[in-house]
C-alpha positions as CSV (number, residue, x, y, z in Angstrom):
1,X,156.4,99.5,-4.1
2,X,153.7,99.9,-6.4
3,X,152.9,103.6,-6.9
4,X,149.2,104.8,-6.4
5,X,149.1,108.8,-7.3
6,X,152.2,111.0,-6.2
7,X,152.3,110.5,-2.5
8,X,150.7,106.9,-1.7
9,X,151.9,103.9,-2.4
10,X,151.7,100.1,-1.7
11,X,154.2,97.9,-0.2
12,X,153.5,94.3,1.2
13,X,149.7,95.1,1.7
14,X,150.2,98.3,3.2
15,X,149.6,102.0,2.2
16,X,152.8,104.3,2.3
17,X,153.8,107.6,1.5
18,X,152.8,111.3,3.3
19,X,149.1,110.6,2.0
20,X,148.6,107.3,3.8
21,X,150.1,109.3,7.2
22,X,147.6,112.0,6.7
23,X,145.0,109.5,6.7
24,X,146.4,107.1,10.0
25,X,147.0,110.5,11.6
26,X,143.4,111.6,11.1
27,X,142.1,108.1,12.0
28,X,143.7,108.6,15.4
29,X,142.7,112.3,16.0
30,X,139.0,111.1,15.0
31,X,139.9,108.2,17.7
32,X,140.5,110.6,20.4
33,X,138.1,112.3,20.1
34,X,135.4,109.3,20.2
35,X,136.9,108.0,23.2
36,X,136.9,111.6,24.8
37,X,133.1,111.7,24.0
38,X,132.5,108.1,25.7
39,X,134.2,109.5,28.6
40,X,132.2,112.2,29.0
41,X,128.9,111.1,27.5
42,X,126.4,111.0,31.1
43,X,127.7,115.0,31.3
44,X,126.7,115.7,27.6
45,X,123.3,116.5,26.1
46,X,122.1,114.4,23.5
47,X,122.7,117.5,21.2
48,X,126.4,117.8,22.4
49,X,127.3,114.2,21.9
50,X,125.5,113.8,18.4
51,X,127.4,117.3,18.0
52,X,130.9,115.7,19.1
53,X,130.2,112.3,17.3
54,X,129.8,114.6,14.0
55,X,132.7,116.0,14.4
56,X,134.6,113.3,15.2
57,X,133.3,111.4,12.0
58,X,133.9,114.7,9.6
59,X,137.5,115.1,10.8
60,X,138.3,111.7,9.6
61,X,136.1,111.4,6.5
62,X,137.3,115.0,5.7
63,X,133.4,115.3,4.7
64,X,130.0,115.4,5.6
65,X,129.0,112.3,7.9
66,X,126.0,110.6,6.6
67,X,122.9,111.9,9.0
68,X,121.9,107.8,10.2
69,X,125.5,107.0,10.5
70,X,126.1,109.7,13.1
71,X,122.5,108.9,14.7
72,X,123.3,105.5,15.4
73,X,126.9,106.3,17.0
74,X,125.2,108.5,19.2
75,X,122.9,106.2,20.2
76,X,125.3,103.8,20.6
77,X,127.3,105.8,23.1
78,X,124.1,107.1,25.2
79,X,123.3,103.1,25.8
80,X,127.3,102.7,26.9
81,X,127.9,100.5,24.1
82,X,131.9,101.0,23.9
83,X,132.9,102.2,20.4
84,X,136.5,100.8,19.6
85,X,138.2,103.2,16.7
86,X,141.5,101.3,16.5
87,X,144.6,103.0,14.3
88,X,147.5,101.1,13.9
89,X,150.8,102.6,12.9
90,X,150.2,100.9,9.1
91,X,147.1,101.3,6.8
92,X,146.1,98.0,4.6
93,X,145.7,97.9,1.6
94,X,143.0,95.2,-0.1
């Protein structure tokens, strides 16, 4: 395993270590949430979803989201365009 910083790691293409379950954990809560949202989008108003879609995108960035990013997500949702947000149980690594 080639060591990134205390805590992450690589092995065979793939991020290991507490940090990299941090991150797979977050991509699935962030997920959840989307999918949650698409689910309930025709009940929402458009300042609830772009609200939900924010925090979706924030919880797994673990920062701001960019303004058009979140925008266009929301948009995409209101039109019933299905958002996938796969996690898999392993993070790659390029």
């Amino acid at each position: 395993m080639t060591s990134i910083e205390p805590g992450l790691g690589v092995r065979n293409g793939f991020a290991e270590g507490p940090l990299a379950d941090a991150a797979l954990a977050r991509a699935a809560r962030a997920g959840q949430r989307l999918a949650d949202l698409q689910e309930r989008a025709s009940t929402l108003t458009d300042g609830q979803l772009r609200d939900g879609v924010y925090r979706a995108l924030r919880r797994f960035t673990q920062e701001q989201p960019r303004t058009c990013q979140v925008d266009s997500l929301t948009a995409l949702i209101r039109r019933g365009v299905r958002i996938d947000w796969p996690a898999c149980n392993r993070l790659p690594c390029a």
